[in-house]
C-alpha positions in Angstrom: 163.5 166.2 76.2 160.0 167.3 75.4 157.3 167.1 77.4 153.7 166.6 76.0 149.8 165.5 76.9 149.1 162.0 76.5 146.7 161.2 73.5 144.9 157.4 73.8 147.7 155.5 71.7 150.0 156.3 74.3 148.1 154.0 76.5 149.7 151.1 75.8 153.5 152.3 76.6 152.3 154.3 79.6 151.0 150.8 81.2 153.8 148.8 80.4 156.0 151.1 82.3 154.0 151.8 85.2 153.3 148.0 85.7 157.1 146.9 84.8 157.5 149.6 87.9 154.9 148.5 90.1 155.8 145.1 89.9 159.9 146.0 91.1 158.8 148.5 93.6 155.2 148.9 94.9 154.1 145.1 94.6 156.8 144.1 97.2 155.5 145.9 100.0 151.6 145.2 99.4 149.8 142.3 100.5 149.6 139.6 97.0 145.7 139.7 97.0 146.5 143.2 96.1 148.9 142.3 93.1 146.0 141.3 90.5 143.6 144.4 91.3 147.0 147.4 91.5 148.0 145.8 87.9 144.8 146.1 86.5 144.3 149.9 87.6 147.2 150.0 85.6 146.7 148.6 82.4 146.1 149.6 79.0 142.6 149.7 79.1 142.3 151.2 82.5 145.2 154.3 81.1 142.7 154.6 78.3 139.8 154.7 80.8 141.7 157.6 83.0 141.9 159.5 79.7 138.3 159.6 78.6 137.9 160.6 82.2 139.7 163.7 82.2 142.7 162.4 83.6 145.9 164.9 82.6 148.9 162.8 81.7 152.0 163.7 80.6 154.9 161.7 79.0 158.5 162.0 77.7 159.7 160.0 74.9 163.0 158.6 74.3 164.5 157.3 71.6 163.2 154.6 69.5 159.9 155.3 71.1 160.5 154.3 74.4 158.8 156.1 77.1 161.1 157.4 79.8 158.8 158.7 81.7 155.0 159.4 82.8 152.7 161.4 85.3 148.9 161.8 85.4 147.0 163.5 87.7 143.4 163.0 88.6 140.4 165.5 89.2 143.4 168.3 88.9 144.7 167.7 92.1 145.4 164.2 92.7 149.0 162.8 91.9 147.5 159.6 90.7 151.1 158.3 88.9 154.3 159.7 88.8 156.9 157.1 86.9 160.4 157.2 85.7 162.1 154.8 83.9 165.1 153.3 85.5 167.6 154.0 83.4 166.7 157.5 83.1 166.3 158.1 87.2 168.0 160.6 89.4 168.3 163.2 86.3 165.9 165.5 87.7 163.1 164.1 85.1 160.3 163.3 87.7 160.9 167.1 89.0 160.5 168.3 85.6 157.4 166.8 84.8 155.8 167.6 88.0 157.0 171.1 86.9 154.9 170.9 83.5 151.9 169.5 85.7 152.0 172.4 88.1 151.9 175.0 85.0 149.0 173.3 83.2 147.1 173.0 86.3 147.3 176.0 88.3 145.0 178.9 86.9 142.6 181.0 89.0 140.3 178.6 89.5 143.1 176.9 91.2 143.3 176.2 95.5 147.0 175.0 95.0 146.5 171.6 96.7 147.9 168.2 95.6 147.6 165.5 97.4 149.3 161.6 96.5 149.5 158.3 98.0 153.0 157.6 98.0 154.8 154.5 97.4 157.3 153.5 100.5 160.3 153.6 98.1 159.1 157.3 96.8 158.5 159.2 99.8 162.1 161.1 99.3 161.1 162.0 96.1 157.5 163.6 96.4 159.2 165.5 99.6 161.5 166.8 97.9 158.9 168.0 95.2 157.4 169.8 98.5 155.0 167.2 99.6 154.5 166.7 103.3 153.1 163.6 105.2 149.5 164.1 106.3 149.8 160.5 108.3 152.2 157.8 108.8 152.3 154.8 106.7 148.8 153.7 105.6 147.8 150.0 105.4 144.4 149.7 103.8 143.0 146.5 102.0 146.6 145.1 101.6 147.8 147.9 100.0 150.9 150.3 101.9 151.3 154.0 100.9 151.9 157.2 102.6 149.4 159.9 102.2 151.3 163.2 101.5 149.9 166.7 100.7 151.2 169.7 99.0 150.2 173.6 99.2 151.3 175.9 97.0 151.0 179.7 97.3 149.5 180.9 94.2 150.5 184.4 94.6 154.2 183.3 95.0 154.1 180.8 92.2 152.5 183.1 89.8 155.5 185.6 90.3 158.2 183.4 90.4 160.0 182.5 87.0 159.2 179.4 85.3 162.3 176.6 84.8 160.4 174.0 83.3 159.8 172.6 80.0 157.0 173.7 77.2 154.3 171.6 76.7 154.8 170.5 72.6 151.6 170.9 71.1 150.0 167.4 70.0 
């Protein structure tokens, strides 16, 4: 599988996965004056929006052009989506493409801090990515997540071997 950077015709496929998600996972446990608003921060337009922003995403393609799986980050540091389709879950995908984040982002100029507002149903995953609860469960304007941070020690990472994926050039 190949990992690469979302261009702005991806935009479309990245929003119908993260919303078919949302709507099986996330919607359930928010409040439904929420529903409406979480969709739209979702949607093509808005995936287009986060691009021209400087948004990094990443996506794998599957066959036939179906996206198995997405991840953008905002203002380098903030997990803003990490999605896996369903049928492609619990294959270590999410990992990897957290893994090809991590090597795009961290330079120099890097702290090593991630932070992400996690889902209820995701929490196992983004621990086991190394993220660590920096409250308990978070109820803010109908919406529930879990704030979670991650610090990574740049002078380990740098000398530690790489297991993850090249980026394929666009």
């Amino acid at each position: 599988m190949d990992i690469r950077k979302a261009i702005p015709e991806d935009a479309s496929r990245i929003s119908e996965l993260l919303q078919s998600l949302a709507k099986k996972f996330i919607l359930p446990t928010c409040e439904p004056q929420v529903h409406a608003h979480l969709l739209a921060s979702m949607s093509e337009q808005a995936i287009q929006q986060n691009l021209q922003d400087g948004f990094l995403y990443l996506v794998i393609d599957g066959p036939d052009q179906q996206l198995i799986a997405t991840a953008g980050l905002r203002d380098r540091s903030h997990l803003y989506h990490l999605f896996v389709h369903e049928n492609f879950g619990k294959q270590g995908i999410a990992r990897q493409l957290w893994q090809a984040i991590l090597h795009e982002t961290l330079t120099s100029e890097h702290n090593g801090e991630f932070t992400v507002n996690s889902a209820l149903h995701a929490e196992g995953l983004y621990r086991k990515l190394g993220f660590a609860r920096t409250e308990g469960i978070r109820h803010r304007h109908g919406m529930v997540d879990i704030p979670m941070k991650l610090t990574i020690d740049l002078r380990q990472w740098r000398t530690e071997p790489s297991d993850t994926h090249q980026l394929t050039s666009i």
